[in-house]
C-alpha positions as CSV (number, residue, x, y, z in Angstrom):
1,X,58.1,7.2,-27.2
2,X,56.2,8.1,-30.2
3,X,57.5,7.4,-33.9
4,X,57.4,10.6,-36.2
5,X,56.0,12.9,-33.5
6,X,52.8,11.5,-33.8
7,X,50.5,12.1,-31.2
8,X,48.6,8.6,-30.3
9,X,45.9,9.1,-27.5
10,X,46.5,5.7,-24.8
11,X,43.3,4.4,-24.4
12,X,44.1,3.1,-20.4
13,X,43.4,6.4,-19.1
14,X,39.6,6.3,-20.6
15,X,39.0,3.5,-18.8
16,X,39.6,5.1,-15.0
17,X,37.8,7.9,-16.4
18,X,35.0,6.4,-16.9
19,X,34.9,4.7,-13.6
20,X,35.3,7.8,-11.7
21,X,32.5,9.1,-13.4
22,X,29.9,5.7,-12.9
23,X,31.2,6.1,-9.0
24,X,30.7,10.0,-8.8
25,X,27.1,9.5,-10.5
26,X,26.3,6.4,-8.7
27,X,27.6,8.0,-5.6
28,X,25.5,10.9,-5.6
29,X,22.3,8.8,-6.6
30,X,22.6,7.2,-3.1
31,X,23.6,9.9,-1.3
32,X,20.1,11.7,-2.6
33,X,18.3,9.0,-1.7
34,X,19.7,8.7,2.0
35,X,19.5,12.7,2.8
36,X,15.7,12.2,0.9
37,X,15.1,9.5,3.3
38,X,16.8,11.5,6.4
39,X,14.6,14.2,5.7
40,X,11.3,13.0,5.1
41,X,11.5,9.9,8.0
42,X,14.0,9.6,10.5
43,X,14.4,13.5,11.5
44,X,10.3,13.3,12.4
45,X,10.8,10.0,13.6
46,X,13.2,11.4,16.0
47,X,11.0,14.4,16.6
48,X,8.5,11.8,17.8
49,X,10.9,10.2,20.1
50,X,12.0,13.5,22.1
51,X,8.5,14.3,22.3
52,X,7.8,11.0,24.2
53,X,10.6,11.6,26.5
54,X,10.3,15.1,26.9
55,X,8.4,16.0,30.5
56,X,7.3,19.3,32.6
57,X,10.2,18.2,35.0
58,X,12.5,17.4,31.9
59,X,13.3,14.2,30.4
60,X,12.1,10.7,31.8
61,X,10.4,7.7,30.3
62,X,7.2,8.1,32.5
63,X,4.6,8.4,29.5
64,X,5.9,4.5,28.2
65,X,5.8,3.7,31.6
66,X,1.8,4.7,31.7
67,X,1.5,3.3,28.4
68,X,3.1,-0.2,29.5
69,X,1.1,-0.5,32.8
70,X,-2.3,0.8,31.9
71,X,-4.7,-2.0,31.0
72,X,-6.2,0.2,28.6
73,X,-3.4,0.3,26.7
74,X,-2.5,-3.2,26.8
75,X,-5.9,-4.3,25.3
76,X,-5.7,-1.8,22.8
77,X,-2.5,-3.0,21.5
78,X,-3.8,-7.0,21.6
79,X,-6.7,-5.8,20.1
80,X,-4.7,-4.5,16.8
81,X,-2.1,-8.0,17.3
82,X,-5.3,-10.0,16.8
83,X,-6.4,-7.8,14.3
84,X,-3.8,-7.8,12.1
85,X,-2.5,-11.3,12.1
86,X,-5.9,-12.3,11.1
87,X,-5.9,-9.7,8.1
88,X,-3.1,-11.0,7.3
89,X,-4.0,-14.5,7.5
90,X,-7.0,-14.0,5.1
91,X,-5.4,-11.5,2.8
92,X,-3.3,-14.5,1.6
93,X,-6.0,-16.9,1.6
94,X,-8.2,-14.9,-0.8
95,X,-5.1,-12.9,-2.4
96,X,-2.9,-15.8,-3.3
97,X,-6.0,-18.5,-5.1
98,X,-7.0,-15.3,-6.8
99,X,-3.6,-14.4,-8.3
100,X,-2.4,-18.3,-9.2
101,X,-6.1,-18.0,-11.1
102,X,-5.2,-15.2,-12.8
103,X,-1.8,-16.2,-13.5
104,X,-1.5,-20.0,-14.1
105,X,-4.4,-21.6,-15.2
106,X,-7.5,-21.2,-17.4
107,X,-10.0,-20.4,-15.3
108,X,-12.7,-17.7,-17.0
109,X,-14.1,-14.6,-16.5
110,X,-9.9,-13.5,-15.6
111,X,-10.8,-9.6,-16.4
112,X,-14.2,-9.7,-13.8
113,X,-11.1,-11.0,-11.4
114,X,-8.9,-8.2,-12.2
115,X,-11.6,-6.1,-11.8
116,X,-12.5,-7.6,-8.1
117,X,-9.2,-7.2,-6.8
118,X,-8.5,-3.7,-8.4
119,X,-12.3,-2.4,-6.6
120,X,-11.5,-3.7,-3.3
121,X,-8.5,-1.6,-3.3
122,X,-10.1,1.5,-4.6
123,X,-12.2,1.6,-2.2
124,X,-11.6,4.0,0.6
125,X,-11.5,1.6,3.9
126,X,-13.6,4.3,6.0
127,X,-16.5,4.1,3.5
128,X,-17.0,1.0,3.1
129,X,-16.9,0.5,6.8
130,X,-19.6,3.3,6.5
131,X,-21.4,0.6,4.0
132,X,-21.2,-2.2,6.0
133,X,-22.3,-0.2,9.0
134,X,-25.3,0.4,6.5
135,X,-26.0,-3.1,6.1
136,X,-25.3,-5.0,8.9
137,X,-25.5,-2.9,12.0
138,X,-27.3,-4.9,14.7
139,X,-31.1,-3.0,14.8
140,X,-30.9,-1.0,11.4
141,X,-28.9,-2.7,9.1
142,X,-30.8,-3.4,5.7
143,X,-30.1,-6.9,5.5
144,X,-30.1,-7.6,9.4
145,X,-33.3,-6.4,9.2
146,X,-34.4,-8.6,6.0
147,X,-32.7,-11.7,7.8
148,X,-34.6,-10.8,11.2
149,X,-37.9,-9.0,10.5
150,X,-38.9,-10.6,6.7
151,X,-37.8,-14.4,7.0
152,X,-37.2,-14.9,10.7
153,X,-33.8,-16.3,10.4
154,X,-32.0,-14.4,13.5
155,X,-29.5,-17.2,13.0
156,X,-28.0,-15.5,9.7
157,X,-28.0,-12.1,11.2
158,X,-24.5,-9.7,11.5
159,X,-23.1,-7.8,13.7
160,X,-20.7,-5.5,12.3
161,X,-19.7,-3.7,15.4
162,X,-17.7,-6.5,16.5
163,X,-13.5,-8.0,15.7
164,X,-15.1,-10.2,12.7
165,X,-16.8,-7.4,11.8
166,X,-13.8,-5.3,11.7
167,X,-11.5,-7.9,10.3
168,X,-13.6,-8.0,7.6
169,X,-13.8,-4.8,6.3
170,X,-10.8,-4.8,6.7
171,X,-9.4,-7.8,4.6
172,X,-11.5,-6.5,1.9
173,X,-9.1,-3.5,1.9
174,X,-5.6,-5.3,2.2
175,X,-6.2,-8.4,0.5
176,X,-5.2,-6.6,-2.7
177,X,-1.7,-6.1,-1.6
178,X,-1.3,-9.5,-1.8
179,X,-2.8,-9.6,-4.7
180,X,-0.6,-7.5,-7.0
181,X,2.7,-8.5,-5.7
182,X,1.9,-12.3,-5.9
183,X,0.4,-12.3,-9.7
184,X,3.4,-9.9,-10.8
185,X,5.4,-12.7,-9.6
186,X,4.1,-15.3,-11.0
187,X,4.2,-14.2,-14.1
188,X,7.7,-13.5,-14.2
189,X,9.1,-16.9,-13.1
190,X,11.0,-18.6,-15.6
191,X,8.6,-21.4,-16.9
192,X,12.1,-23.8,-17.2
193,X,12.1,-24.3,-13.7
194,X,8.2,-25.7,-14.0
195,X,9.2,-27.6,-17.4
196,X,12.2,-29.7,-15.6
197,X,9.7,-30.8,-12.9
198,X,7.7,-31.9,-15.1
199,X,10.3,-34.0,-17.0
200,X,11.2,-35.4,-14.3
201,X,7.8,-37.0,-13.1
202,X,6.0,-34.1,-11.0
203,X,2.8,-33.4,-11.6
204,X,1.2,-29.9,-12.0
205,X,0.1,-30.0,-9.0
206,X,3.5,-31.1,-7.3
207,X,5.1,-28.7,-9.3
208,X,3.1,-25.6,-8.2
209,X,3.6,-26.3,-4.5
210,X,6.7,-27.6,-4.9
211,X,8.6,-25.3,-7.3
212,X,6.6,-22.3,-8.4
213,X,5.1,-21.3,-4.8
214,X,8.8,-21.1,-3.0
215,X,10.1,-19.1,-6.1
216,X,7.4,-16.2,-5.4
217,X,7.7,-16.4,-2.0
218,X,9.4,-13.3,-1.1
219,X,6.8,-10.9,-3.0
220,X,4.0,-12.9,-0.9
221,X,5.7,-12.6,2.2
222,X,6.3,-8.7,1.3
223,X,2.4,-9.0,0.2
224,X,1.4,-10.2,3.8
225,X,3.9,-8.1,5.6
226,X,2.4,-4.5,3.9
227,X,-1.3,-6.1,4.6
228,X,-0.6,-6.7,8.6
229,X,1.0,-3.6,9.2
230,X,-1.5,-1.5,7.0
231,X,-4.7,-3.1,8.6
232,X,-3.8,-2.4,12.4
233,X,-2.4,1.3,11.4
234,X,-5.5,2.2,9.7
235,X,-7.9,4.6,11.8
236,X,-11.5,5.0,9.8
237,X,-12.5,1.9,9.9
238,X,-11.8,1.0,13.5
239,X,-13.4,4.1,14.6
240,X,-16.4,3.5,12.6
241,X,-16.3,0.0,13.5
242,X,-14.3,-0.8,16.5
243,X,-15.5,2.3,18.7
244,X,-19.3,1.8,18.7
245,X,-18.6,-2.2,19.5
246,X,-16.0,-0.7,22.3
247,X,-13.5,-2.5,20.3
248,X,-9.9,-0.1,20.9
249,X,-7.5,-0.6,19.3
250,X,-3.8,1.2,19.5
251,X,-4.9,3.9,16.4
252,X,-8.2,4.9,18.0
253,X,-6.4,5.1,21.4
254,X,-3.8,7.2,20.4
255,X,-6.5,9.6,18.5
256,X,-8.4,9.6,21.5
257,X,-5.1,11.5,23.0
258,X,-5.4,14.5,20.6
259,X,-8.9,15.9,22.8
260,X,-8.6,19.1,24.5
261,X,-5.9,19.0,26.3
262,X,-3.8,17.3,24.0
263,X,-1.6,14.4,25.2
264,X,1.2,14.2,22.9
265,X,3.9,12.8,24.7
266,X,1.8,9.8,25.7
267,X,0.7,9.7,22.1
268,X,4.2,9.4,20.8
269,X,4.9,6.6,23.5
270,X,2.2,4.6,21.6
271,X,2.8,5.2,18.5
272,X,6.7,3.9,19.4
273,X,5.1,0.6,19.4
274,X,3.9,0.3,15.7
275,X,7.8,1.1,15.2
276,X,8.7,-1.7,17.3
277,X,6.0,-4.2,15.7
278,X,6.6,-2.8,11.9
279,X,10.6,-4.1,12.8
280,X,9.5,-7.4,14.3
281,X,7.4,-7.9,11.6
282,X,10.5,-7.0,8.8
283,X,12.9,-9.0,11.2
284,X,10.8,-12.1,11.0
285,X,10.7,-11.3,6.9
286,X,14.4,-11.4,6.4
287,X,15.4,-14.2,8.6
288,X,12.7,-16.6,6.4
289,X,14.5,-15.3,3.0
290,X,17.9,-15.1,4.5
291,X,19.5,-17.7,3.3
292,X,16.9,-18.8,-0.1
293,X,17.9,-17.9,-3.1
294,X,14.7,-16.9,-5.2
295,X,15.9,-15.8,-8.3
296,X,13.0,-16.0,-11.4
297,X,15.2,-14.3,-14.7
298,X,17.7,-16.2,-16.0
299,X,18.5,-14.2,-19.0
300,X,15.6,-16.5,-21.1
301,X,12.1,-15.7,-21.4
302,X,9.3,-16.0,-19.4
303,X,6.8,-18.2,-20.4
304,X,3.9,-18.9,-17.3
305,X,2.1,-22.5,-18.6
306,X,-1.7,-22.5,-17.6
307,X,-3.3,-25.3,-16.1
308,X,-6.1,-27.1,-17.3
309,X,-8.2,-27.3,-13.8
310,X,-10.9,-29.2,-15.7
311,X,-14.5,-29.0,-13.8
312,X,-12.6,-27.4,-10.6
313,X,-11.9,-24.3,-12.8
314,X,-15.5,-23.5,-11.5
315,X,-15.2,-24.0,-7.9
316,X,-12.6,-21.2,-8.2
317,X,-14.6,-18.9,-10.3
318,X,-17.5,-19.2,-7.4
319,X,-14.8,-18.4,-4.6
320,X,-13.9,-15.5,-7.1
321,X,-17.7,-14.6,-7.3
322,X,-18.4,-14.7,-3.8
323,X,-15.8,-12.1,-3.0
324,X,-16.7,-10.0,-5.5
325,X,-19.9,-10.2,-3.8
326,X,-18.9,-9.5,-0.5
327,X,-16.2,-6.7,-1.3
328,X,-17.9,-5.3,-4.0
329,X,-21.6,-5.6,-5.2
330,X,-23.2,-5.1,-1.6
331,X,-20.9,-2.2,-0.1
332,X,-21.3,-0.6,-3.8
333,X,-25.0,-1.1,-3.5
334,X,-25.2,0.3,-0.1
335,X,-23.5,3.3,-0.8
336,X,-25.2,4.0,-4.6
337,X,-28.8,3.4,-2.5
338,X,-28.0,5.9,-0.1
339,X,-26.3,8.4,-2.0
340,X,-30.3,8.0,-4.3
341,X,-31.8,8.7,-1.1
342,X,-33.4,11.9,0.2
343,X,-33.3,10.3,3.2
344,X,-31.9,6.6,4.1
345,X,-34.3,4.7,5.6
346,X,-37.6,5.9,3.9
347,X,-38.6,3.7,1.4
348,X,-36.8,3.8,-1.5
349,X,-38.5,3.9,-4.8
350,X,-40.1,7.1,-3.5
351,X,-37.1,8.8,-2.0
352,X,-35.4,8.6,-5.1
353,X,-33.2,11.4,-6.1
354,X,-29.5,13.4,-7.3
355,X,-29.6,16.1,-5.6
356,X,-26.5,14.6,-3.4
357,X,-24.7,14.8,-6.3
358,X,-25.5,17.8,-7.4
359,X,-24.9,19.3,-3.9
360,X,-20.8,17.9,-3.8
361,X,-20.3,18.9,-7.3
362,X,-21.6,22.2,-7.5
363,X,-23.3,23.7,-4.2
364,X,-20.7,22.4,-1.7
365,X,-17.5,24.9,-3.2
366,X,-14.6,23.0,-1.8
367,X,-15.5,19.7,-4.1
368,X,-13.2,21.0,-7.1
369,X,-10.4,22.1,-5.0
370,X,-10.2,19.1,-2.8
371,X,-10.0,16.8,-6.4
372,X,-7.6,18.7,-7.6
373,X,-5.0,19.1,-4.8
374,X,-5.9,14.8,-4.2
375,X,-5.2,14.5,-7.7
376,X,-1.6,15.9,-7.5
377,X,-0.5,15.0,-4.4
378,X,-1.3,11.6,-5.1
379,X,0.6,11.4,-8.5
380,X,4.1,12.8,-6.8
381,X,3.7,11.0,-4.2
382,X,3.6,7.8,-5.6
383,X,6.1,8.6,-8.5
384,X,8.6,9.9,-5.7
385,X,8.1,7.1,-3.7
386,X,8.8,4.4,-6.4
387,X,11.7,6.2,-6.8
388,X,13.2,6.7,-3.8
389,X,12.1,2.9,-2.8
390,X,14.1,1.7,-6.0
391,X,17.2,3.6,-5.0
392,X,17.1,2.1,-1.8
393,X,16.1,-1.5,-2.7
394,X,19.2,-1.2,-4.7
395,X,21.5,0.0,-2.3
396,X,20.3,-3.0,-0.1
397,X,20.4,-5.9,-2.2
398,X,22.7,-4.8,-5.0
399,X,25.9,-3.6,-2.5
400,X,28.0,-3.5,0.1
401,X,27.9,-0.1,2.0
402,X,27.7,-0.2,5.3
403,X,24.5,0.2,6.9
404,X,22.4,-0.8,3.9
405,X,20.0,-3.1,6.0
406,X,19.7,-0.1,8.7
407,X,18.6,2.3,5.8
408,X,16.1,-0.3,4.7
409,X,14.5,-0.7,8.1
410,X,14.4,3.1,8.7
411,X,12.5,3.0,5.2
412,X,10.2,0.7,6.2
413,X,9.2,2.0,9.9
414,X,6.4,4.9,8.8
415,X,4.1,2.2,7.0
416,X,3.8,0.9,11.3
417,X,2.8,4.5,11.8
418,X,-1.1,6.1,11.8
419,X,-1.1,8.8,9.5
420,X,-2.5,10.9,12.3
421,X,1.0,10.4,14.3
422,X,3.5,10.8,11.1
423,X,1.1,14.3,11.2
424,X,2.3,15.9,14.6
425,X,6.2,14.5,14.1
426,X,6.2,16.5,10.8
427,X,4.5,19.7,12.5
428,X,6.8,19.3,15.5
429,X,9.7,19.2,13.0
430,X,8.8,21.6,10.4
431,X,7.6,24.3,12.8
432,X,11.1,24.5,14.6
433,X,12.6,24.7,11.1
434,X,12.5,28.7,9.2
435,X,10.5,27.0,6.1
436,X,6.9,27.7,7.2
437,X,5.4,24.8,5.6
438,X,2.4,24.5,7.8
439,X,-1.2,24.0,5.7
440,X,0.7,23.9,2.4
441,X,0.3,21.2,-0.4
442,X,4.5,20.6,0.6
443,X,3.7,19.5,4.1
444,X,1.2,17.2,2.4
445,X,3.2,15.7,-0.1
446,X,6.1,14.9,2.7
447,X,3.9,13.8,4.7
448,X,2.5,11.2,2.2
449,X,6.3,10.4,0.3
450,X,7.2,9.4,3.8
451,X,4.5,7.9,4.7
452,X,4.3,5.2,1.2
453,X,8.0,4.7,0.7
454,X,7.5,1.7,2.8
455,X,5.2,0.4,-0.5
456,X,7.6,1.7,-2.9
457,X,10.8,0.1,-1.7
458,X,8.5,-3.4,-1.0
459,X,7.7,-3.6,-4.5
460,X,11.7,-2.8,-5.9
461,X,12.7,-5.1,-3.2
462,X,10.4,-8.3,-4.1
463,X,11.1,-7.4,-7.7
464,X,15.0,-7.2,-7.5
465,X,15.1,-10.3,-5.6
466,X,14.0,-12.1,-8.9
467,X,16.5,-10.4,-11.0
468,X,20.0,-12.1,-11.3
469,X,22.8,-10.2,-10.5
470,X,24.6,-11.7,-13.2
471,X,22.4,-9.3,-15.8
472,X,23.7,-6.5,-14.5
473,X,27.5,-7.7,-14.2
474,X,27.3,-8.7,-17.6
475,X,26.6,-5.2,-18.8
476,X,29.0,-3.9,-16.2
477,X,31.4,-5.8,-18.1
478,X,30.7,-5.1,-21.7
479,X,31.1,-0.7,-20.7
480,X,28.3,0.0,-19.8
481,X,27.8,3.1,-17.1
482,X,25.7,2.7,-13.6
483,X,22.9,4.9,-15.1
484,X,23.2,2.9,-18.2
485,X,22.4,-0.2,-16.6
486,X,19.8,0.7,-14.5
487,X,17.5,2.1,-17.9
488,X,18.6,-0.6,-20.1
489,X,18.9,-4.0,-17.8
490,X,17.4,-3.5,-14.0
491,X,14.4,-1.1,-14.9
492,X,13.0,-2.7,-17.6
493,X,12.7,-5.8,-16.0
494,X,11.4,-4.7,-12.7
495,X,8.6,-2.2,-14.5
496,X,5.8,-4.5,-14.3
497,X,6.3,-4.7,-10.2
498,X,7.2,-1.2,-9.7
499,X,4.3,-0.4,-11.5
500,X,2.1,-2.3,-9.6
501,X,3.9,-0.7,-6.6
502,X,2.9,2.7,-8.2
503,X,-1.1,1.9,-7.7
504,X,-0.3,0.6,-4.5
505,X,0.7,4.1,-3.2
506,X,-1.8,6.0,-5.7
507,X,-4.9,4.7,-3.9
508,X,-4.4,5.2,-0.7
509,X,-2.9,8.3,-1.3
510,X,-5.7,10.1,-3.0
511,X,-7.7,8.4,-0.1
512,X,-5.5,9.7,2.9
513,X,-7.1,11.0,6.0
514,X,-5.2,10.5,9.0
515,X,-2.6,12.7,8.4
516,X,-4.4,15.0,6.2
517,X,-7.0,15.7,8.6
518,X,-3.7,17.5,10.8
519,X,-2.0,19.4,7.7
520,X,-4.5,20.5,5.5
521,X,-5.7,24.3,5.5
522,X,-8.3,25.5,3.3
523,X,-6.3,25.9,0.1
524,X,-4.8,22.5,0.7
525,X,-7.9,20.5,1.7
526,X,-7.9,16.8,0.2
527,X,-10.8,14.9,-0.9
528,X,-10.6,12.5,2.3
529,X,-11.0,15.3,4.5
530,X,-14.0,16.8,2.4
531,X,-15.8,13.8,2.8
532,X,-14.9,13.2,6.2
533,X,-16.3,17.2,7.3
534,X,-20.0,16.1,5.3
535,X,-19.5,12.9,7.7
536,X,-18.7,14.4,10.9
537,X,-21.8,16.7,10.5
538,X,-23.9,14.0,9.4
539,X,-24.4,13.7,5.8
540,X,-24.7,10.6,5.3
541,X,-26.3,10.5,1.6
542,X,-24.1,13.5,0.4
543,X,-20.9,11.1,1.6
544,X,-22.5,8.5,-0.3
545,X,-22.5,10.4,-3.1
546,X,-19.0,11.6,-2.7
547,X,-17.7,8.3,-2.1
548,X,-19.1,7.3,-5.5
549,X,-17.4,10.3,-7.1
550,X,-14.0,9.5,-5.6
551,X,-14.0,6.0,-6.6
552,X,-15.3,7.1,-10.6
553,X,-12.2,9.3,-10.3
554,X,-9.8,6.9,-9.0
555,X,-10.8,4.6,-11.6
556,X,-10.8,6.9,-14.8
557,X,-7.1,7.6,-13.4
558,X,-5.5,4.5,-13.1
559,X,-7.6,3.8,-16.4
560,X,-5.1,6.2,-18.1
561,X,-2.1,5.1,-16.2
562,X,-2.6,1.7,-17.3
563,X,-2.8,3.0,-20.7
564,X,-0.1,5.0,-20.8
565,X,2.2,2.3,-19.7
566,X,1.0,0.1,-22.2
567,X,1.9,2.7,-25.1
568,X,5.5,3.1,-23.2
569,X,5.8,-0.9,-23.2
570,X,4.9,-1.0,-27.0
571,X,7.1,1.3,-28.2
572,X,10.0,0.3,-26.3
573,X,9.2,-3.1,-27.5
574,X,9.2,-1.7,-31.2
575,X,12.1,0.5,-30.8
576,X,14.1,-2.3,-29.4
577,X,16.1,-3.8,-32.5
578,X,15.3,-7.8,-33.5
């Protein structure tokens, strides 16, 4: 009853007010994420699956049948086991030393090992297999024939065509995903964890092994999981590489199904099996973290300690220079030599010449379109799927809704996919559907959002894990909206990993092939696919030349990406009151 006839507003009904309104917001943000997800994975995914099933006498299971019992198939998919658990095995060997360099101690030269890492992963894997191929083939390879013919040391010679060779170009490519994720985490754990071994009698050492290696665990582990699944899915190199040294693998089989007449259903059977090992592999991921806690923020600051390595700081500065040697210098070399050359294999200082370039910048008309449309596509697809990967990182580890972990594995599936395959589900999808999408930049940029959420939703998820809950309670607690919390409390402390995440999809994307190769129509032709046409009719020094261009533009992009998230990070830093 009011005194006086005032009017006095109660305050309790703001309160479930503004509840309703964090659950309507929050609700719809997940609900856009799972009909995002719906739409660009698991209705082509299922696409694939009828296709596999689907027969001229109506449905059966006869084309996995063929693809369990033939011994083709068989070899091919032991072939990409053995391939990828080596990848992954050396990714983490070179990764891992590289990033604790970077990250914990005071080893010099750290920017020329920024740099390595960051090169290796520009570089598209299909040309520096081209590179290699260059240099090590086993009768014409420059240095094979330096080893052989000019100091009679057969011993040292190469063959590339071969599973080292392969596993080598490879690792140079995915060792980098490692890489990232591992130094962003170390540089975010909580140097009070490192400070109370210390105190109490562990050395550093003792400590790193002990204390700091379990705490970064997960985003190593998500590292080495993106780097096995990446290497056996990817197609240029193993066709460059495996096919000449009649090493098959599943990715070149399953291409070798799309000659006239097209064997799709058989293809789908096949590629139903980088489903089943991309879940394996994600299975065996979450019953290691399961039950470890491997939180990093606390609420205090950060503060990595360096340590003094003494005169072993240059042992690991020559392991740094010898993969920058081997990833790097001679593939570069290779590929600026050629792309010099009139003709590759003349000798050199008088076969000098630019007309390569000029001929893919100017002469060859579909350079400037390809750029562009690589350029875009790239950008929203790594931007959308950093976004969509957050959301759904989120929903996994931060609630309760039923289904979460399914959502996450169906997120994770199309990285287990060749881009070629994730290609004919989406046109067997989209060409049933009204929406003619077929040869448009669109198709493209589904095809590469599905295709890299995996990498997106790795990145949030490694990067949540070492973010207490409690941070975001806290706020919860003191008013604060869903929205609210996510741009003041999670986001800012997960930037630096979803950023790396963001490069992660960036590169690979402007480098696409597989899939693009299926989609693309004239308008929408991609840079990959412009280099791969000069390739396929046998321009070797004008792909050198390209390949050079790609990776200058690649480089002057992230260039400004980098910059452009340091200027955010400064003024949010200066805008944020003492």
């Amino acid at each position: 009853m009011n005194s006086g006839g005032a009017n006095v507003r109660r305050p309790a009904l703001a309160r479930p007010t503004a509840r309703l309104e964090w659950l309507r917001f929050d609700q719809v943000v997940m609900a856009a994420a799972v009909i995002c997800l719906v739409i660009l994975v698991v209705l082509p995914l299922c696409s694939l699956f009828i296709g596999s099933i689907r027969t001229p006498d109506g449905l059966s299971f006869a084309f996995f049948r063929e693809a369990a019992s033939g011994r083709l198939y068989r070899q091919a998919l032991i072939n990409s086991l053995i391939l990828g658990a080596w990848t992954g095995l050396f990714s983490v060997l070179i990764g891992v030393p590289l990033a604790w360099a970077i990250s914990r101690t005071n080893v010099p030269a750290k920017p020329f090992i920024r740099v390595t890492a960051t090169l290796s992963y520009l570089s598209p894997p299909f040309l520096t297999a081209i590179a290699f191929v260059n240099l090590f083939s086993p009768n014409a390879g420059v240095i094979n024939h330096l080893m052989r013919e000019e100091f009679g040391v057969t011993w040292l010679t190469f063959n590339i065509f071969s599973m080292k060779g392969l596993v080598l170009v490879t690792v140079l490519h995915t060792f980098p995903f490692v890489y990232l994720l591992a130094v962003t985490a170390l540089q975010s754990v909580d140097a009070s964890y490192e400070e109370a071994a210390e105190i109490l009698g562990a050395g550093k050492w003792r400590t790193a092994f002990s204390i700091t290696a379990p705490l970064v665990a997960p985003a190593i582990l998500s590292g080495t999981l993106i780097a096995f699944v990446n290497s056996i899915a990817l197609f240029g190199s193993q066709a460059i590489i495996g096919l000449p040294g009649r090493i098959f693998t599943l990715s070149t089989r399953i291409y070798s199904l799309f000659d006239y007449p097209p064997q799709y259903g058989l293809a789908s059977a096949l590629s139903l099996v980088f489903i089943f090992i991309t879940v394996a592999a994600l299975f065996i991921q979450r019953r290691f973290l399961a039950r470890r806690s491997f939180v990093t923020f606390g609420g205090k600051g950060s503060r990595p300690q360096l340590i003094d390595l003494g005169s072993a700081r240059w042992g690991l500065f020559g392991f740094a220079v010898l993969v920058f040697v081997v990833a790097i210098l001679l593939p570069y070399a290779s590929l600026i030599a050629v792309s010099l050359s009139k003709s590759w294999g003349l000798a050199f200082w008088k076969n000098l010449t630019l007309a390569n370039y000029k001929f893919v910048l100017f002469d060859y008309d579909v350079t400037q379109r390809a750029i562009i449309n690589s350029l875009i596509l790239a950008t929203l697809a790594a931007t959308l799927s950093i976004a969509l990967g957050t959301v759904i990182g989120w929903i996994d580890l931060r609630t309760s809704v039923p289904g979460r972990r399914l959502l996450d594995y169906a997120a994770l599936i199309p990285l287990g996919l060749p881009g070629i395959v994730m290609a004919v589900a989406l046109i067997q999808f989209w060409l049933a559907m009204p929406i003619a999408l077929y040869g448009t930049l669109v198709i493209l940029l589904l095809a590469y959002t599905g295709r890299y959420v995996p990498l997106g939703l790795r990145a949030a998820n490694s990067s949540l894990r070492q973010i207490d809950p409690t941070l975001e309670e806290s706020a919860r607690i003191l008013g604060a909206s869903w929205g609210v919390t996510m741009r003041e409390v999670t986001l800012p402390l997960i930037r630096p990993g979803l950023f790396a995440g963001w490069l992660l999809i960036f590169v690979p994307a402007i480098q696409e092939l597989s899939a693009s190769i299926l989609l693309f129509s004239s308008k929408s032709i991609t840079l990959a696919v412009a280099v791969y046409n000069l390739y396929e009719t046998g321009y070797t020094e004008p792909v050198a030349a390209l390949a050079i261009i790609n990776v200058i533009i690649i480089s002057l992009a992230i260039l400004l990406a980098n910059r452009l998230g340091g200027e955010r990070e400064r003024e949010r830093l200066e805008y944020r009151p003492a």
